[in-house]
N, CA, C and O atoms as CSV, one atom per row, in Angstrom:
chain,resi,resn,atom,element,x,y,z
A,1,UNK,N,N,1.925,-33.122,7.237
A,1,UNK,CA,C,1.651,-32.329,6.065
A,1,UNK,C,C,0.298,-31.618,6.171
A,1,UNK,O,O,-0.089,-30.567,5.659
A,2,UNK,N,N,-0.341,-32.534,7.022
A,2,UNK,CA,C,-1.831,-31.927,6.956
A,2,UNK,C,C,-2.535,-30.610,7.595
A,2,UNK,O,O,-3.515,-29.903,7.364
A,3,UNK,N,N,-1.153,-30.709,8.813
A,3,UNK,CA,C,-1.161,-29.413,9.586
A,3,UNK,C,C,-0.771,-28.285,9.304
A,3,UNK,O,O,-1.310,-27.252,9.703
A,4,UNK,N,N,0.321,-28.354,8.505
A,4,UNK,CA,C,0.687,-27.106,7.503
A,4,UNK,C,C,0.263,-26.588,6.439
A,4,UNK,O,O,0.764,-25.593,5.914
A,5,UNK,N,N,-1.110,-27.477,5.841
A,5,UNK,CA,C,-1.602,-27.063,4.851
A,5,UNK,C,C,-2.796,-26.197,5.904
A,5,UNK,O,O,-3.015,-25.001,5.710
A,6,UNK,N,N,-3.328,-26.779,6.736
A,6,UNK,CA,C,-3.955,-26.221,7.914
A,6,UNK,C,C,-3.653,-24.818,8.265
A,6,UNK,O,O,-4.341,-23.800,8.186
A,7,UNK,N,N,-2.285,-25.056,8.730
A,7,UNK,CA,C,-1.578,-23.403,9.243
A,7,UNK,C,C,-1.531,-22.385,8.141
A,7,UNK,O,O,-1.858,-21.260,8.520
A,8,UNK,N,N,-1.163,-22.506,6.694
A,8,UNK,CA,C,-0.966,-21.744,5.954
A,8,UNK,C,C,-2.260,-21.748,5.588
A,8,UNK,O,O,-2.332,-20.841,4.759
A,9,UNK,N,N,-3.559,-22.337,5.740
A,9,UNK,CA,C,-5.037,-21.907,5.163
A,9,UNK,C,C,-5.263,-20.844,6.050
A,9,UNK,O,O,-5.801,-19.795,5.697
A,10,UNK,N,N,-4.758,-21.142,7.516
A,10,UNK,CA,C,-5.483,-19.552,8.584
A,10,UNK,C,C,-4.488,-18.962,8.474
A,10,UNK,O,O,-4.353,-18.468,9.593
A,11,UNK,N,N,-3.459,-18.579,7.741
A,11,UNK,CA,C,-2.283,-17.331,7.898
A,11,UNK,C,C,-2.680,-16.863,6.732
A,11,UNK,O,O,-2.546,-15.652,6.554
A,12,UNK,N,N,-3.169,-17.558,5.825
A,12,UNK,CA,C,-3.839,-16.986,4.217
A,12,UNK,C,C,-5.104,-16.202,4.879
A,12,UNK,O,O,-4.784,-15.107,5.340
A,13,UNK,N,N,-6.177,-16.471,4.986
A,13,UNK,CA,C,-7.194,-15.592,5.775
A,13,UNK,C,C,-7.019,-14.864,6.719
A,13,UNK,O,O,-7.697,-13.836,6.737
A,14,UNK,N,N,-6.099,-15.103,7.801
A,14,UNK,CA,C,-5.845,-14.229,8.650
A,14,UNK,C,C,-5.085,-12.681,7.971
A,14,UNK,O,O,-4.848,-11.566,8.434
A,15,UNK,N,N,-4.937,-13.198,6.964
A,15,UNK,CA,C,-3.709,-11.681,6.007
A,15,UNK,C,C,-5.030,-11.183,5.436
A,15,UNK,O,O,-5.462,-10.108,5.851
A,16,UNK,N,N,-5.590,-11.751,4.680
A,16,UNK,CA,C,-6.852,-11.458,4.026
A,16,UNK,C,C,-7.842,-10.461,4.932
A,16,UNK,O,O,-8.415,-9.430,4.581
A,17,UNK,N,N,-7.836,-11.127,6.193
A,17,UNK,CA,C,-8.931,-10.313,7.000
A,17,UNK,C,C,-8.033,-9.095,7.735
A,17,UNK,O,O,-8.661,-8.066,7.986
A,18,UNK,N,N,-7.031,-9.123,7.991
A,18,UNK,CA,C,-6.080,-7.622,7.920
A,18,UNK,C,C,-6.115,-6.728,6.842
A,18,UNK,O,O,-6.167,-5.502,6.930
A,19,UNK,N,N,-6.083,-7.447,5.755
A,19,UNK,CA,C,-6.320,-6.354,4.685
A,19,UNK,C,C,-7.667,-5.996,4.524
A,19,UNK,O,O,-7.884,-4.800,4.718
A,20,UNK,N,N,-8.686,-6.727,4.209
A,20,UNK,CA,C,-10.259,-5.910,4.686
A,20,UNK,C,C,-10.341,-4.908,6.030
A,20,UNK,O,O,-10.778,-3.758,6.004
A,21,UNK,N,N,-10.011,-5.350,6.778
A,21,UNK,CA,C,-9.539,-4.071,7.828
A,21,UNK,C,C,-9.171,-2.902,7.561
A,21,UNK,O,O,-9.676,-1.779,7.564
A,22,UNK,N,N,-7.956,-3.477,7.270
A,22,UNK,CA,C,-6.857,-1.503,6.829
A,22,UNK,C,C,-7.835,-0.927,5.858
A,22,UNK,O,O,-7.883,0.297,5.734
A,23,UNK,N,N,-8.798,-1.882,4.998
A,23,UNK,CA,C,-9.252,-0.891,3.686
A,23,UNK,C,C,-10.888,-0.184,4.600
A,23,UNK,O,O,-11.489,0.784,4.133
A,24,UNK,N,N,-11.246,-0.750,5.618
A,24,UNK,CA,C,-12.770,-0.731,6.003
A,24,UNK,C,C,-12.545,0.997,6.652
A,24,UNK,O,O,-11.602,1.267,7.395
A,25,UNK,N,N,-13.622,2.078,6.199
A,25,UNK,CA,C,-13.940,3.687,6.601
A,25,UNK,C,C,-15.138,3.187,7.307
A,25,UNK,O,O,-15.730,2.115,7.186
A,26,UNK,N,N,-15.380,4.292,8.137
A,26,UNK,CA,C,-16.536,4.529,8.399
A,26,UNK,C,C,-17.148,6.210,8.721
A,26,UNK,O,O,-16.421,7.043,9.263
A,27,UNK,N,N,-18.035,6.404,8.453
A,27,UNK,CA,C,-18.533,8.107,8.301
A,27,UNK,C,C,-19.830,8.122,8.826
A,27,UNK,O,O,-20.559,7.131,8.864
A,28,UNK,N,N,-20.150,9.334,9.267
A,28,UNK,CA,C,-21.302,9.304,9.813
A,28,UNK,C,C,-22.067,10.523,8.362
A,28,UNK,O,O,-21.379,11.325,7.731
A,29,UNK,N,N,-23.425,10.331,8.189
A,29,UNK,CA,C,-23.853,11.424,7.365
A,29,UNK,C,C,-24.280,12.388,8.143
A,29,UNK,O,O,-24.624,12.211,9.312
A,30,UNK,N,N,-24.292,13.784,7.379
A,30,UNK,CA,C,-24.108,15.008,8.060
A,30,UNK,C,C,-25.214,16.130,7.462
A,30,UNK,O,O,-25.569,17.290,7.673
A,31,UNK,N,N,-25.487,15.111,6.664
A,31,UNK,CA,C,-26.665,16.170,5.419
A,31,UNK,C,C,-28.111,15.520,4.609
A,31,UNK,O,O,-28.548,14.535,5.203
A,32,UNK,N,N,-28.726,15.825,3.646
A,32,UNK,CA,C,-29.679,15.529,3.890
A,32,UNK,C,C,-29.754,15.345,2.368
A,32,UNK,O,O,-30.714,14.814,1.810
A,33,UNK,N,N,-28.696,15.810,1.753
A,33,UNK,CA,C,-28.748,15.444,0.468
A,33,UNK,C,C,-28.414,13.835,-0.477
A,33,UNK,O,O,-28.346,13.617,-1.687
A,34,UNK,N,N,-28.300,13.145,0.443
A,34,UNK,CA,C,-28.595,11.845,0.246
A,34,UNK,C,C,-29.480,10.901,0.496
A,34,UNK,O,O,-29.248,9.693,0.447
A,35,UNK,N,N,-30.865,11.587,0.863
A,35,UNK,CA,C,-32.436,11.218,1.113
A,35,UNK,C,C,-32.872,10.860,0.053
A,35,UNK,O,O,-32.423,11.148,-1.056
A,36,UNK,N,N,-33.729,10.242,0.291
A,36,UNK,CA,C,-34.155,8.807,1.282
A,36,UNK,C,C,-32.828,8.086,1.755
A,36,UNK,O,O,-32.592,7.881,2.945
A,37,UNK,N,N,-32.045,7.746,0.803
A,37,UNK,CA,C,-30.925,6.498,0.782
A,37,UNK,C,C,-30.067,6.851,2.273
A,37,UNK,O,O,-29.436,5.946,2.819
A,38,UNK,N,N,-30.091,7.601,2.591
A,38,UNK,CA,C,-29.207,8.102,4.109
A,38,UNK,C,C,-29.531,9.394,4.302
A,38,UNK,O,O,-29.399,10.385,3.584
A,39,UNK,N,N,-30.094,9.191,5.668
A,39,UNK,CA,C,-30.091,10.129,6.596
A,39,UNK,C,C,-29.332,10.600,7.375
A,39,UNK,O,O,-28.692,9.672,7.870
A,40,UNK,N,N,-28.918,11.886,7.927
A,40,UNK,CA,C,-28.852,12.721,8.449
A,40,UNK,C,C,-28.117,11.876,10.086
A,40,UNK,O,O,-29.014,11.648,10.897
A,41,UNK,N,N,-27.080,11.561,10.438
A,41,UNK,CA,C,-27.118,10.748,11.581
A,41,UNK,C,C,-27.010,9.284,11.597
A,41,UNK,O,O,-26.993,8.509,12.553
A,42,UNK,N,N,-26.924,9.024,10.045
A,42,UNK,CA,C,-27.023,7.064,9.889
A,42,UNK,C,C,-25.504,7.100,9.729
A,42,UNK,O,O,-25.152,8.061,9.046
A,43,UNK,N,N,-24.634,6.430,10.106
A,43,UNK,CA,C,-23.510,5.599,10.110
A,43,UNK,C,C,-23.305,4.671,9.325
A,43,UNK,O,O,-23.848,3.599,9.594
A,44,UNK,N,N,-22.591,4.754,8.290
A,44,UNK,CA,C,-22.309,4.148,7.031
A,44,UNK,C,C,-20.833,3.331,7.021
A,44,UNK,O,O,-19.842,3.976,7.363
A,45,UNK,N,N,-20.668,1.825,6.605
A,45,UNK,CA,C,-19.202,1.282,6.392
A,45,UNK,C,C,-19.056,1.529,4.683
A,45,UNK,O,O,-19.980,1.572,3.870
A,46,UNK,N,N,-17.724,1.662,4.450
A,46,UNK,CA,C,-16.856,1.205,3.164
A,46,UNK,C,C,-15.823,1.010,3.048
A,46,UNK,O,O,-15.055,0.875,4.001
A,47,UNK,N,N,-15.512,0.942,1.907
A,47,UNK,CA,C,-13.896,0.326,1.733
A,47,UNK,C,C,-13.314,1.266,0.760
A,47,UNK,O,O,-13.840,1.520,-0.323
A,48,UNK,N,N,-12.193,1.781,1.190
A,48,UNK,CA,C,-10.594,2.804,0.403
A,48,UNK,C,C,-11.152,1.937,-0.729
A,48,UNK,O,O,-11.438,0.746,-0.855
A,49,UNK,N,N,-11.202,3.500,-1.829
A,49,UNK,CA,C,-11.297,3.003,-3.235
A,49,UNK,C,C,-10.612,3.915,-4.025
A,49,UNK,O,O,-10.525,5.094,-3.682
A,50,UNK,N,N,-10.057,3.439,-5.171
A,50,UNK,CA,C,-9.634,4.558,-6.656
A,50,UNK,C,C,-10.304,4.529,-7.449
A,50,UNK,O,O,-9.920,5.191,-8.413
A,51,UNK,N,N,-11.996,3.645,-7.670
A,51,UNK,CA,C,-12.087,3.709,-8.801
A,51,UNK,C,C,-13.874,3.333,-8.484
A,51,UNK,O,O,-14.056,2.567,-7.538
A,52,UNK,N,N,-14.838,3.715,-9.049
A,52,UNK,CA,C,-16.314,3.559,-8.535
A,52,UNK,C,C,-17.371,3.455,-9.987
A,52,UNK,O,O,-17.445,4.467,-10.684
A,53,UNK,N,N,-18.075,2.349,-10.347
A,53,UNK,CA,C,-18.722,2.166,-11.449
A,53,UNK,C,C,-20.305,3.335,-10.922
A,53,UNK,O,O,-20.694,3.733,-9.823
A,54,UNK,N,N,-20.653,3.469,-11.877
A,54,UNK,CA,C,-22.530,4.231,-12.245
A,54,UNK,C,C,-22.984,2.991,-10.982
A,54,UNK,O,O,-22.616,1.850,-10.703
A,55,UNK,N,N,-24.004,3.997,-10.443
A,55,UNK,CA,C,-24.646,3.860,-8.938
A,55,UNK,C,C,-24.284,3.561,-7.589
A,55,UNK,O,O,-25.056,3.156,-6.720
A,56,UNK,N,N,-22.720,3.849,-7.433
A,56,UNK,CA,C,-21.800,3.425,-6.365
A,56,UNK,C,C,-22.250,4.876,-5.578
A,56,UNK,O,O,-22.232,5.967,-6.148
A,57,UNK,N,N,-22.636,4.680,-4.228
A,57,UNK,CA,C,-22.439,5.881,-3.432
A,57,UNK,C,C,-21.225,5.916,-2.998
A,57,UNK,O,O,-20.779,4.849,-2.576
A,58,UNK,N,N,-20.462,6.956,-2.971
A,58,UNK,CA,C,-18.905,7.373,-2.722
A,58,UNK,C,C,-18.568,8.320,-1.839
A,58,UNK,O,O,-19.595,8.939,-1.560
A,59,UNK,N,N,-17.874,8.638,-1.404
A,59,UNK,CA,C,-17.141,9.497,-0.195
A,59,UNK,C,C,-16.006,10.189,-1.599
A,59,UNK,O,O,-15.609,9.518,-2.551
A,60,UNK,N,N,-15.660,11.784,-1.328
A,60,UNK,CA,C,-14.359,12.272,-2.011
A,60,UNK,C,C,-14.305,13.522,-1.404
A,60,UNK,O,O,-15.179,14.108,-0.765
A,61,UNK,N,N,-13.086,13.884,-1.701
A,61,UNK,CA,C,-12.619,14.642,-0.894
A,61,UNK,C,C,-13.399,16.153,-2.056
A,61,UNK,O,O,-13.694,16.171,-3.251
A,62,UNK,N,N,-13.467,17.002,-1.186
A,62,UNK,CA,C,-14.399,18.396,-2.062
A,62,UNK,C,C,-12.991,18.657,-2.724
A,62,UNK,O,O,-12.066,18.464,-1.936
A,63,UNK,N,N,-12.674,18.989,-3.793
A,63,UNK,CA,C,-12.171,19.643,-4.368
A,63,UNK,C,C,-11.725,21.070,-4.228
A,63,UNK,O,O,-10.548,21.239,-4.546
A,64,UNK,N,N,-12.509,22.358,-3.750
A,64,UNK,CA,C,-11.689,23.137,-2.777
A,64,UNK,C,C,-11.613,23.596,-1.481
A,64,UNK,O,O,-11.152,24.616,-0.971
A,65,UNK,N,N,-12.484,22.053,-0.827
A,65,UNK,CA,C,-12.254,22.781,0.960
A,65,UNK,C,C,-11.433,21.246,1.151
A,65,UNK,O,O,-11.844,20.086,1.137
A,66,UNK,N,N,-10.327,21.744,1.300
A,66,UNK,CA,C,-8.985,20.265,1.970
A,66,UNK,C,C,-9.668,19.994,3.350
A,66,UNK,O,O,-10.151,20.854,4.087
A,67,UNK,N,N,-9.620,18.600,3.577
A,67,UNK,CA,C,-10.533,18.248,4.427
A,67,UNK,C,C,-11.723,17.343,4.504
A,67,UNK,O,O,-12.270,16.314,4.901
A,68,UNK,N,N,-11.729,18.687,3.709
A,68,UNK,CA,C,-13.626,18.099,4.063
A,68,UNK,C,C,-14.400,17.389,2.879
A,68,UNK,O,O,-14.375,17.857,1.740
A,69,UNK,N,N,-15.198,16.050,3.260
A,69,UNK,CA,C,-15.550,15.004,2.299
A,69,UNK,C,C,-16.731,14.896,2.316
A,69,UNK,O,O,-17.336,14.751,3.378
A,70,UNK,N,N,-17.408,14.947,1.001
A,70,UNK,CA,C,-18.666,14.734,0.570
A,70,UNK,C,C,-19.331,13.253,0.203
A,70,UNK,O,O,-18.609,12.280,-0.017
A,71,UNK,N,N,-20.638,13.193,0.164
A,71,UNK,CA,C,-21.071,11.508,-0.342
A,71,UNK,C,C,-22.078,11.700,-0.976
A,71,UNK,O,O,-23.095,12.234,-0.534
A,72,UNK,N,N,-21.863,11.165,-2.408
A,72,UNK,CA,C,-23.116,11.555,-3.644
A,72,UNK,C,C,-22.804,9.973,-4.263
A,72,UNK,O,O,-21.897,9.193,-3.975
A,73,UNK,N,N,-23.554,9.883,-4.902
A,73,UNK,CA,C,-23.849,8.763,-5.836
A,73,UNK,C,C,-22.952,8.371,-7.552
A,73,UNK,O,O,-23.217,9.129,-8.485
A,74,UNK,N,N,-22.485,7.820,-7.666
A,74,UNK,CA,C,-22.484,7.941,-9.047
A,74,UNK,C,C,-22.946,7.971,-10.039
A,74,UNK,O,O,-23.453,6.855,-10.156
A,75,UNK,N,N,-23.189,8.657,-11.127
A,75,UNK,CA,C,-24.547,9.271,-11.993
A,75,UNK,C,C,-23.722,8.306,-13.762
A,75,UNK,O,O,-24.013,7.494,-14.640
A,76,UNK,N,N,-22.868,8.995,-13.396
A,76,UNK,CA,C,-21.643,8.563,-14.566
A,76,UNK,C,C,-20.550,7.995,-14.574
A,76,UNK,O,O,-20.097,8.421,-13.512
A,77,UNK,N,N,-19.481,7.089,-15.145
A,77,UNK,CA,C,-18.091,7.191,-15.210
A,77,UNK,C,C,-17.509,7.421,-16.657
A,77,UNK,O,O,-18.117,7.577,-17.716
A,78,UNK,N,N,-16.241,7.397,-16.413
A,78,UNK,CA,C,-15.567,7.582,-17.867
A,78,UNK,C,C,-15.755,7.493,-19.279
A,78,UNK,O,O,-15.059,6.595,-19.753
A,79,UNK,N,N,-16.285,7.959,-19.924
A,79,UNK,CA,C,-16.195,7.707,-21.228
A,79,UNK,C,C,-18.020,8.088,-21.505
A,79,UNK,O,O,-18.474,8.155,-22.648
A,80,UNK,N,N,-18.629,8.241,-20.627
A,80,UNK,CA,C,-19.734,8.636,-20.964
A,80,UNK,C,C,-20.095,10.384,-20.777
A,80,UNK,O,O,-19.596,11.287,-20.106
A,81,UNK,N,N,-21.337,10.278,-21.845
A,81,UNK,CA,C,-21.631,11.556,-22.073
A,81,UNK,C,C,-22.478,12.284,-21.126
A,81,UNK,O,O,-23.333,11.444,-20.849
A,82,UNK,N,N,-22.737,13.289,-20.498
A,82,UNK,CA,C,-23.384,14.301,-19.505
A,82,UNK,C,C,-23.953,15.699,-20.308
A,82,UNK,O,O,-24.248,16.804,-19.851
A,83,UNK,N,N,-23.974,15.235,-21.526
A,83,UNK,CA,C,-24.560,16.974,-22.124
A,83,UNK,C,C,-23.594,17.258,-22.575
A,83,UNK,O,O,-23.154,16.651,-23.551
A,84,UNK,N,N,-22.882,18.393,-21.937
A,84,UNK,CA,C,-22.596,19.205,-22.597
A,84,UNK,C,C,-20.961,19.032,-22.386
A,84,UNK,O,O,-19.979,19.599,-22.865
A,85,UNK,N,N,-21.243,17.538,-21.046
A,85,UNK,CA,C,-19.717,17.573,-21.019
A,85,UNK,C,C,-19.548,15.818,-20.836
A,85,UNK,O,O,-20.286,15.115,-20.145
A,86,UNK,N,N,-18.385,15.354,-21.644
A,86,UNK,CA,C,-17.701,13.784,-22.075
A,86,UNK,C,C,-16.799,13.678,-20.867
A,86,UNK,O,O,-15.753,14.301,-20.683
A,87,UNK,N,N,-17.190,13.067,-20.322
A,87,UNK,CA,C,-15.797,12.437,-18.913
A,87,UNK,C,C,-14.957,11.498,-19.783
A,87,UNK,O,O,-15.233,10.567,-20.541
A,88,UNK,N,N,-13.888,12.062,-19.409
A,88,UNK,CA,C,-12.367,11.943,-19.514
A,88,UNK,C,C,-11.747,10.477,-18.857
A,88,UNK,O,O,-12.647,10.285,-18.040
A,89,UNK,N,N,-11.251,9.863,-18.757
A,89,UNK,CA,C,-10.259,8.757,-18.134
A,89,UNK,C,C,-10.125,9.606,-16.700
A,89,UNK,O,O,-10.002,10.787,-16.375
A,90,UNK,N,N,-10.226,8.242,-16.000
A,90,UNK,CA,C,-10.218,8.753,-13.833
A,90,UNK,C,C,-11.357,9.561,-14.031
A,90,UNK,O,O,-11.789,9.743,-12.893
A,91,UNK,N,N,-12.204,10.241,-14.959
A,91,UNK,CA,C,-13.756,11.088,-14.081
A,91,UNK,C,C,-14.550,10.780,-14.170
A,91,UNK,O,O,-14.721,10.229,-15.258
A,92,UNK,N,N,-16.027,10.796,-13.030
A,92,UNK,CA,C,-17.055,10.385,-13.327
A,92,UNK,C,C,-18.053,11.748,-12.836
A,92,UNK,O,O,-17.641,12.905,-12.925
A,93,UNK,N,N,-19.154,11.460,-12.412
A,93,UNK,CA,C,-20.151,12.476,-12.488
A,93,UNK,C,C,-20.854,12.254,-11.495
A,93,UNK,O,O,-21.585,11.307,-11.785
A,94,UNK,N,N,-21.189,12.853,-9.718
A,94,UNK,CA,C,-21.790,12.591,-8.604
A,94,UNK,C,C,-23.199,13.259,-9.073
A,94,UNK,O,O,-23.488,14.097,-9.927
A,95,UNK,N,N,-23.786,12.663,-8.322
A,95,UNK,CA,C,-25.160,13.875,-7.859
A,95,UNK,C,C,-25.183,13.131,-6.597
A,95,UNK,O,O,-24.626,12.073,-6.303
A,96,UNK,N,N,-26.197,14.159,-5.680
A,96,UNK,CA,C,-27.126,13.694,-4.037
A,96,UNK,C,C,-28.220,13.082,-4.874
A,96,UNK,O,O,-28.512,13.538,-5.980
A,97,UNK,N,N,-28.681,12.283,-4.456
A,97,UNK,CA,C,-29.870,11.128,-4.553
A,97,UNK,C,C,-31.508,12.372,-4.109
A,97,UNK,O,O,-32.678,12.061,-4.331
A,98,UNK,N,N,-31.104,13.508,-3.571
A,98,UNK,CA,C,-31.874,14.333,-2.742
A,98,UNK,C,C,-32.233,15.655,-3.886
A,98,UNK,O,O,-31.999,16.774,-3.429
A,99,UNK,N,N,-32.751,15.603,-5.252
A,99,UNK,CA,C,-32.706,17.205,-6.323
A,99,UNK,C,C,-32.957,18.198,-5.232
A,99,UNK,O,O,-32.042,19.008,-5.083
A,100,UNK,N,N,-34.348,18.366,-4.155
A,100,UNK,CA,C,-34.460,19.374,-3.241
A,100,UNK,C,C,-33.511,19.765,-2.124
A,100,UNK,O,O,-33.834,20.773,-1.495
A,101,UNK,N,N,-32.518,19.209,-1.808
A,101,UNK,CA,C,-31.499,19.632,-0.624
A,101,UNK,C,C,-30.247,20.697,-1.095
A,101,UNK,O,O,-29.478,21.347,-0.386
A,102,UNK,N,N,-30.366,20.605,-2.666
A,102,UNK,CA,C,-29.314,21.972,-2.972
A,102,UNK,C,C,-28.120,21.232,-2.611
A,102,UNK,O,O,-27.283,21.552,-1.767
A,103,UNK,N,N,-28.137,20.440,-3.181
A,103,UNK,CA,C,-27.088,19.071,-3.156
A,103,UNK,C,C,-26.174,19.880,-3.749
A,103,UNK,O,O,-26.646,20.559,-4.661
A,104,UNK,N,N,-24.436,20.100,-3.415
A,104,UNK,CA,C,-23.485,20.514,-4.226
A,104,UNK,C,C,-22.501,19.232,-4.308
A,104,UNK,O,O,-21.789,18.793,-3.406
A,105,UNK,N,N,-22.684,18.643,-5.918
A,105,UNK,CA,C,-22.451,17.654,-6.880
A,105,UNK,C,C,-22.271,18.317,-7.892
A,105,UNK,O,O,-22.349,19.507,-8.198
A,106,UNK,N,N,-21.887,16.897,-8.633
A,106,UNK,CA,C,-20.849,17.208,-10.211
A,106,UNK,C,C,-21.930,18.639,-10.700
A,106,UNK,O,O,-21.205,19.252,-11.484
A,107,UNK,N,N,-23.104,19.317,-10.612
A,107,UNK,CA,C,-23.530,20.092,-11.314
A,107,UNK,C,C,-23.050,21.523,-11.064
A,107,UNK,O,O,-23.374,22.446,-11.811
A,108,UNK,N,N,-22.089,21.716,-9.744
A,108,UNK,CA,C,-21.693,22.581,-9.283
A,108,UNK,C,C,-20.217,22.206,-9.757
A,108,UNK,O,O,-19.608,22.772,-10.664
A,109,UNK,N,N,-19.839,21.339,-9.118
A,109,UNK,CA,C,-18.435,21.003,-9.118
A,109,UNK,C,C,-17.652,20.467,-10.333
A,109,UNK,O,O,-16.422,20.454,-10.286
A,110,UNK,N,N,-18.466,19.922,-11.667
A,110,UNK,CA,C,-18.141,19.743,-13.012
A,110,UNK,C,C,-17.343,18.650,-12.109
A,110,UNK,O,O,-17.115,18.722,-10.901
A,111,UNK,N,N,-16.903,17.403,-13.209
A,111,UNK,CA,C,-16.487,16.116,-13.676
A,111,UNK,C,C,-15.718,15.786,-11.481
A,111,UNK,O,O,-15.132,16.714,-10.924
A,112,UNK,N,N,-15.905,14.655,-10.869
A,112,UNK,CA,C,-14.939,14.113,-10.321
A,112,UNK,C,C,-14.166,13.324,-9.929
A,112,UNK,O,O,-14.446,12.155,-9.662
A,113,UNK,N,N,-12.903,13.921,-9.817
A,113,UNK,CA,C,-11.354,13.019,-10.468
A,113,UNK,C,C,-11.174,11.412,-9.606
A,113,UNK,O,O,-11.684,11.019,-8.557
A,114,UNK,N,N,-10.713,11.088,-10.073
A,114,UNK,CA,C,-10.652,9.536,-9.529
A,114,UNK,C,C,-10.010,9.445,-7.961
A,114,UNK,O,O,-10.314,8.849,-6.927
A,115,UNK,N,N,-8.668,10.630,-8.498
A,115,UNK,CA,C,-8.132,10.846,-7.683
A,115,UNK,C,C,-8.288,11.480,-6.076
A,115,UNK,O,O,-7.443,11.680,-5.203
A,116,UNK,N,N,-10.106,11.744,-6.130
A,116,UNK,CA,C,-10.402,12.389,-5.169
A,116,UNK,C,C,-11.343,11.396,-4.345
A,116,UNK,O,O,-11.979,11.547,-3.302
A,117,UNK,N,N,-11.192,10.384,-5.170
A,117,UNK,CA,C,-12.166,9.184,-4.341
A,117,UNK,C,C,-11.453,8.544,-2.972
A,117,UNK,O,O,-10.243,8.338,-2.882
A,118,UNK,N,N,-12.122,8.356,-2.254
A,118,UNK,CA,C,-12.128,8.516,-0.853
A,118,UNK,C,C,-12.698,6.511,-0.295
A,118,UNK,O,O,-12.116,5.639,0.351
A,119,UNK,N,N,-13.890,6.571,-0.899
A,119,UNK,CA,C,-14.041,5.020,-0.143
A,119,UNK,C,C,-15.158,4.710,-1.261
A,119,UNK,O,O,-15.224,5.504,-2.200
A,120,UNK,N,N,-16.064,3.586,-1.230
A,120,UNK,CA,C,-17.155,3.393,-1.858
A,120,UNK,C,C,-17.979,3.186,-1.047
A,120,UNK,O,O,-17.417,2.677,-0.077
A,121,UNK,N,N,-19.384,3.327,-0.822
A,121,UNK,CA,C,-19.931,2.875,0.606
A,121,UNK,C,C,-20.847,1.693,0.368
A,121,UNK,O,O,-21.318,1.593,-0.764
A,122,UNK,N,N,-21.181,0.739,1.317
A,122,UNK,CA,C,-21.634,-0.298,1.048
A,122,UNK,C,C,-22.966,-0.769,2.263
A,122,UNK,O,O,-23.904,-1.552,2.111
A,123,UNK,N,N,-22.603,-0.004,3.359
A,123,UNK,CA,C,-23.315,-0.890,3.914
A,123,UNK,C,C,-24.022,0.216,5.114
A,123,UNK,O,O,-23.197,1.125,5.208
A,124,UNK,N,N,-24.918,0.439,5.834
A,124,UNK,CA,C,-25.962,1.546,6.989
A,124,UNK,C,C,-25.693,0.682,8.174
A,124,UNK,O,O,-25.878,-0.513,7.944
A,125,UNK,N,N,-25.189,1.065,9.740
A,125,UNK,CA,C,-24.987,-0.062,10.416
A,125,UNK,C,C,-25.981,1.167,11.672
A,125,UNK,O,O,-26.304,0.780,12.795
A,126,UNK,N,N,-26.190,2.085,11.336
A,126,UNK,CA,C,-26.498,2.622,12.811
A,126,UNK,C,C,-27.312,3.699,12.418
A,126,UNK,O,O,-27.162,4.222,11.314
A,127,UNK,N,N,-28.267,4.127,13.323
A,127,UNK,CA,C,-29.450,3.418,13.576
A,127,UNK,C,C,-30.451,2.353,12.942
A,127,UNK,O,O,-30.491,2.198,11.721
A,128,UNK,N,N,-31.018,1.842,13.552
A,128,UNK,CA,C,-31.571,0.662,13.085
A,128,UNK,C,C,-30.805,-0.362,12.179
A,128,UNK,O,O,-29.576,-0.415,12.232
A,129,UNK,N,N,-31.501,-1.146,11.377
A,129,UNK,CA,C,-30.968,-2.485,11.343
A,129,UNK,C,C,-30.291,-1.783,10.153
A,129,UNK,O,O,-30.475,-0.725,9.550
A,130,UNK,N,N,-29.179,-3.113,10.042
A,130,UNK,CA,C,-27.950,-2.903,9.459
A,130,UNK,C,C,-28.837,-2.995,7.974
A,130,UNK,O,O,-29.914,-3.586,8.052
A,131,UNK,N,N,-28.456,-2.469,6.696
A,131,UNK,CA,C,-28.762,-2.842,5.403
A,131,UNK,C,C,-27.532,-2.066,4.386
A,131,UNK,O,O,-26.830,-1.071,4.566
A,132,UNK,N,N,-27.668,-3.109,3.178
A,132,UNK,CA,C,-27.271,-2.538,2.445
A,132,UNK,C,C,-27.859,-1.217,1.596
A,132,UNK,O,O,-29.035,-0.931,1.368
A,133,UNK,N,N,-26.335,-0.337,1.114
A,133,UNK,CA,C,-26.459,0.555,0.230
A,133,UNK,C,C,-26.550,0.299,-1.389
A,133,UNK,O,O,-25.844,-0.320,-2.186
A,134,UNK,N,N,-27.745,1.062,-1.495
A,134,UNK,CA,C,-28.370,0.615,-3.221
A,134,UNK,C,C,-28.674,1.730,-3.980
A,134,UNK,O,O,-29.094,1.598,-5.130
């Protein structure tokens, strides 16, 4: 009995650590509008997401170049106010961490959809030492 509680503890983790897998991205940054917090050339892990709380740095897909994916911060989510504009259910509100890089975020791009979320990022593995994203 003892061995099968054994076998099914590492076929339970072993599924577990397949699924952290399939969900794990990785991206390299390409811009400068996420300075200080990432540079230009740092190599970033995360994990496939639909859904990202206020201060999550995120990956999404741009809204009109198919393709191609941006990484800003979360400023806002749902139900909160931005001025002049109330996010809706699935939207929140990016900015670059960078005001001087001419960051194009939610101030260009107005509210973004849940549906365009891409990963959440969590962690800097390259260059230098590994740290978390904050």
């Amino acid at each position: 009995m003892r061995r099968i509680l054994v076998f099914l503890g590492l076929a339970v983790a072993a599924a577990a650590l397949v699924e952290l897998l399939r969900r794990l991205v990785s991206y390299e940054i390409a811009d400068h509008s996420m300075a200080p917090t990432l540079q230009p050339g740092d190599w970033v892990l995360g994990l496939r997401a639909r859904n990202a709380r206020r201060g999550d740095v995120v990956v999404f897909a741009h809204p009109l170049r198919p393709g191609f994916e941006m990484v800003k911060r979360v400023a806002a989510a749902a139900g909160e106010d931005m001025g002049r504009v109330t996010l809706g259910a699935g939207e929140m509100w990016v900015l670059g961490d960078n005001p001087d890089a001419g960051s194009v975020d939610s101030r260009v791009l107005g509210p973004v959809r849940a549906e365009w979320l891409r990963a959440r990022l969590f962690l800097r593995y390259h260059p230098g030492p590994v740290t978390p994203i904050r």
